[in-house]
C-alpha positions in Angstrom: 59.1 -60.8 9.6 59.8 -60.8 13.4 63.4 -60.1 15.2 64.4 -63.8 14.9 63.9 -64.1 11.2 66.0 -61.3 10.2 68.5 -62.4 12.3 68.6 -65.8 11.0 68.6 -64.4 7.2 71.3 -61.7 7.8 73.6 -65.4 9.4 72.6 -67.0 6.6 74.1 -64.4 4.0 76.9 -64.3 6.4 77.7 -67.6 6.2 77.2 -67.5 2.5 80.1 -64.2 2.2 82.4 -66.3 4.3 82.2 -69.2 2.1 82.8 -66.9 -0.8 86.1 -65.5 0.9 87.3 -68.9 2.0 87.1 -70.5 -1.4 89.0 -67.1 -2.4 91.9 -67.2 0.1 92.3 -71.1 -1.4 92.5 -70.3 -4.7 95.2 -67.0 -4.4 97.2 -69.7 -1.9 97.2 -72.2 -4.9 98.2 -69.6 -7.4 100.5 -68.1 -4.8 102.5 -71.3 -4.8 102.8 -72.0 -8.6 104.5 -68.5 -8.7 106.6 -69.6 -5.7 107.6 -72.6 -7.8 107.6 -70.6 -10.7 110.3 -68.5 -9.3 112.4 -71.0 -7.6 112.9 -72.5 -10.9 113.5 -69.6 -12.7 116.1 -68.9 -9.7 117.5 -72.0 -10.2 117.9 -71.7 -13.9 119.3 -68.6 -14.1 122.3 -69.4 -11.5 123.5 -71.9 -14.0 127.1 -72.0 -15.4 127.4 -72.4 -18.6 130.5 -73.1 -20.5 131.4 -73.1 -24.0 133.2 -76.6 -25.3 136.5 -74.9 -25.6 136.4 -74.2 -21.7 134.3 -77.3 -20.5 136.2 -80.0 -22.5 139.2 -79.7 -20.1 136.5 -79.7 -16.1 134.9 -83.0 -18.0 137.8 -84.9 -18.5 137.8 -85.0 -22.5 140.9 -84.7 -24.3 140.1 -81.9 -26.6 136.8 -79.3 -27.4 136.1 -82.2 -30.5 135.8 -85.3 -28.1 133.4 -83.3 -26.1 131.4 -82.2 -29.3 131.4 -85.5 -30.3 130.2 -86.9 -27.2 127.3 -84.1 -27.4 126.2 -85.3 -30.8 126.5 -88.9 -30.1 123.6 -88.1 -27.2 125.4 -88.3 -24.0 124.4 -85.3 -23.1 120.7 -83.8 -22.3 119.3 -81.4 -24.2 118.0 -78.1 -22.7 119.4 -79.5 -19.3 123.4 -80.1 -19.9 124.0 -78.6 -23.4 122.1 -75.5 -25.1 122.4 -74.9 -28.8 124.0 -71.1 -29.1 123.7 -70.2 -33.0 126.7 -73.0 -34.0 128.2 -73.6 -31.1 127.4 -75.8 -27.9 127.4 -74.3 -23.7 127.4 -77.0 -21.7 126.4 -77.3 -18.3 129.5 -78.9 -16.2 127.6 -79.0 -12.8 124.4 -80.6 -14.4 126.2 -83.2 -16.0 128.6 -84.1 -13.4 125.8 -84.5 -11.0 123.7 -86.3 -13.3 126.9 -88.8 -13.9 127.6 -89.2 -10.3 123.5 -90.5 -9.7 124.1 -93.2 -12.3 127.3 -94.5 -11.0 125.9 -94.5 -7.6 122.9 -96.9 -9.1 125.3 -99.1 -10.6 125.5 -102.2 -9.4 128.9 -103.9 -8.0 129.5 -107.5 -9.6 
């Protein structure tokens, strides 16, 4: 083999090691931002208050814990999003709820 062969060779395997790291560095960017999302949500999760209908009743505007539990079991609420299920009782997620409440009236249409 002469100079410009090996030359051309070592390039080649080069090229072939860069391609190798490039398809690398996108693949830990990809997982990089699923655990960026990952985290964000879990963030987001965990800063959520959560009140028990005894407390959460009165900030919603029903007139006692038992409208508000009614309410819950008739379905206005969302499950896992604006009510959790703690042994018996119900925590309810005013801010959720509220905001989810305000986006439907806001969509409503004026006759």
């Amino acid at each position: 083999m002469d100079m410009y062969s090996k030359v051309l060779e070592e390039l080649r395997q080069t090229n072939r090691t860069l391609e190798m790291v490039f398809a690398r560095m996108e693949q830990i960017q990809t997982e990089q931002a699923a655990l960026f999302n990952a985290i964000q949500n879990k963030a987001q999760e965990s800063s959520r208050q959560l009140y028990p209908t005894s407390e959460a009743y009165y900030m919603l505007g029903f007139d006692n814990p038992e409208s508000l539990r009614h309410a819950i079991r008739k379905g206005e609420f969302l499950s896992g999003t604006e009510i959790q299920k703690r042994g018996r009782r119900f925590v309810v997620d005013v801010q959720a709820y509220k905001a989810r409440k305000t986006k439907e009236q806001s969509r409503r249409r004026v006759v």
